[in-house]
C-alpha positions in Angstrom: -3.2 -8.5 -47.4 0.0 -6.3 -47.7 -2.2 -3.1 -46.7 -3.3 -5.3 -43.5 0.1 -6.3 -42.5 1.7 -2.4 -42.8 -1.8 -1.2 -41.3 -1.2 -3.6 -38.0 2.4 -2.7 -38.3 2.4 1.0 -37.8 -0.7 0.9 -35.2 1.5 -1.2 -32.8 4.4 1.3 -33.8 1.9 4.4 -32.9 1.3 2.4 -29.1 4.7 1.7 -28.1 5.6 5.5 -29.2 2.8 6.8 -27.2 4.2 7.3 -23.3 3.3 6.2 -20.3 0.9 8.2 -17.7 3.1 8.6 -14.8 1.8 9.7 -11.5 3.5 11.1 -8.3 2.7 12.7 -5.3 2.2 16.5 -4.7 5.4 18.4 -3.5 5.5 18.3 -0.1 3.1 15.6 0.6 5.8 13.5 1.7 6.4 15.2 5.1 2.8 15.4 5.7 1.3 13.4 8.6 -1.2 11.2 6.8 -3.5 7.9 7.7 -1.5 4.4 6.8 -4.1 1.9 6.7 -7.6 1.2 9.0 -9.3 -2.3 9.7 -12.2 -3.6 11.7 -12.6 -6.5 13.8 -14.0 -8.9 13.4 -14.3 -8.0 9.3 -18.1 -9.3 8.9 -21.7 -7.0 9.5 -21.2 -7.7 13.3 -23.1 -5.0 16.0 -19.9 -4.6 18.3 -16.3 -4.2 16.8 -13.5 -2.7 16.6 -12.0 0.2 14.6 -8.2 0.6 14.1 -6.2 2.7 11.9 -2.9 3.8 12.0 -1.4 7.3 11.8 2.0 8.2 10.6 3.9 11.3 10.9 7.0 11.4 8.7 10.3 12.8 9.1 10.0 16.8 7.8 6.6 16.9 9.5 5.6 18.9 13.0 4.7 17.2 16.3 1.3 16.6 16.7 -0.1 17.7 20.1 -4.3 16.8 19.2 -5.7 14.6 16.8 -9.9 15.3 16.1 -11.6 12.5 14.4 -14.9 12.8 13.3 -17.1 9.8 14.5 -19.6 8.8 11.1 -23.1 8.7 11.2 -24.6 5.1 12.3 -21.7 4.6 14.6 -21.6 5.1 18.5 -18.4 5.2 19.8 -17.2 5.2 23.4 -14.3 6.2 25.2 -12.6 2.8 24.9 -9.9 3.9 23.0 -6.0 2.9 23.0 -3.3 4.7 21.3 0.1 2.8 20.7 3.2 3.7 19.1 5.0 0.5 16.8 6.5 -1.2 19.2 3.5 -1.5 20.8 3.8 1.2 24.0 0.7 2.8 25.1 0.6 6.4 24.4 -0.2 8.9 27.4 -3.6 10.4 26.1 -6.5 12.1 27.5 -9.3 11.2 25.7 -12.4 13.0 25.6 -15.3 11.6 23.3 -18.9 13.2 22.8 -21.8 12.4 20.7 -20.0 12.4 17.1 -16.4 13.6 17.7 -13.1 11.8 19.4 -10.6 14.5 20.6 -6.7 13.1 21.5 -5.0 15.4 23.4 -1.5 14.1 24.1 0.7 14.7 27.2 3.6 15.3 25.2 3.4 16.1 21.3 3.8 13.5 18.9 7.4 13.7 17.3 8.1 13.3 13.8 9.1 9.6 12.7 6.7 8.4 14.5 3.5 5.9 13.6 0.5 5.5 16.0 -2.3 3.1 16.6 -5.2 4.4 17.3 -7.7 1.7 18.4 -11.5 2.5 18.7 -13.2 -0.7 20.9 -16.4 -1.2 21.6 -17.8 0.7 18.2 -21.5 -0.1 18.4 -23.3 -0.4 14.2 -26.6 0.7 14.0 -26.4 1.8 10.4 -26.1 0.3 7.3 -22.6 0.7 5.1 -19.3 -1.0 4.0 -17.1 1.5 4.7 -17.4 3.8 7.7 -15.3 7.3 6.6 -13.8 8.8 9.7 -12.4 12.2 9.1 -9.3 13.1 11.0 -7.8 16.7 11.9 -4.6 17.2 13.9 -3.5 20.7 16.0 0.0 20.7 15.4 2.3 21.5 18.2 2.5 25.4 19.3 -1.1 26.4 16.7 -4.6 26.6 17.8 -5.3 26.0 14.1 -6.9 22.2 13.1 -5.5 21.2 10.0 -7.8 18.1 8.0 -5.2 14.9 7.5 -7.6 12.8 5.5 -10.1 10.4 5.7 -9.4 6.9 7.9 -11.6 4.7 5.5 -12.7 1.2 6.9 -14.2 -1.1 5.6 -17.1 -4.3 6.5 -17.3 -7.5 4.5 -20.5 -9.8 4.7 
């Protein structure tokens, strides 16, 4: 029984002495524009909704002057598309959509501290998933380069 006790005893003394994982983000990765969060309206396997997700661009970051985002397969998007900052303001865009790719070009670069809407209406379903992964790539301000942000990942519930 004593071999028990001092057995337990130093295996719960072996866990609390063993640390923690700890995770954090790269360096850097803070001032990075990156996608926020993405929904769809309404939430159930509907044939018409509506795609949003939200883009922010932290302080440190560059203006953003285009935004690509790839459209997934089994989706057909139009150019029904509205892009507001926070408080709600539409953003002057020109918005040019073709068979599987949204380009944003904005009138004037988007500024760092700054979080868009980007709302995608109208998005007609005629495949089969619960999470529709739209890739996004941004030109930043003064580069010809496009620079992958991430994937805007959003979801369907039955």
């Amino acid at each position: 029984m004593r071999t028990l006790i001092y057995g337990a005893v130093f295996a719960l003394s072996a866990a609390v002495l063993v640390p923690a994982v700890h995770a954090s983000t790269r360096t850097g990765a803070e001032n990075f524009p990156h996608i926020d969060s993405s929904v769809q309206f309404p939430e159930t396997k509907a044939r018409i909704v509506r795609h949003t997700f939200r883009l922010k661009i932290p302080q440190g970051s560059r203006a953003i002057s285009q935004l690509k985002i790839s459209v997934p397969g089994g989706l057909t998007v139009r150019d029904d598309i509205s892009i507001s900052d926070d408080s709600g303001r539409k953003t002057d865009t020109k918005v040019s959509v073709n068979s599987n790719q949204v380009i944003l070009t904005f009138s004037q670069p988007l500024s760092p501290e700054t979080t868009i809407k980007i709302t995608i209406n109208k998005v007609i379903i005629s495949g089969v998933s619960n999470a529709w992964m739209y890739q996004v790539a941004a030109k930043f301000a003064g580069d010809d380069a496009d620079i992958p942000l991430g994937m805007a990942r959003v979801r369907s519930y039955q």
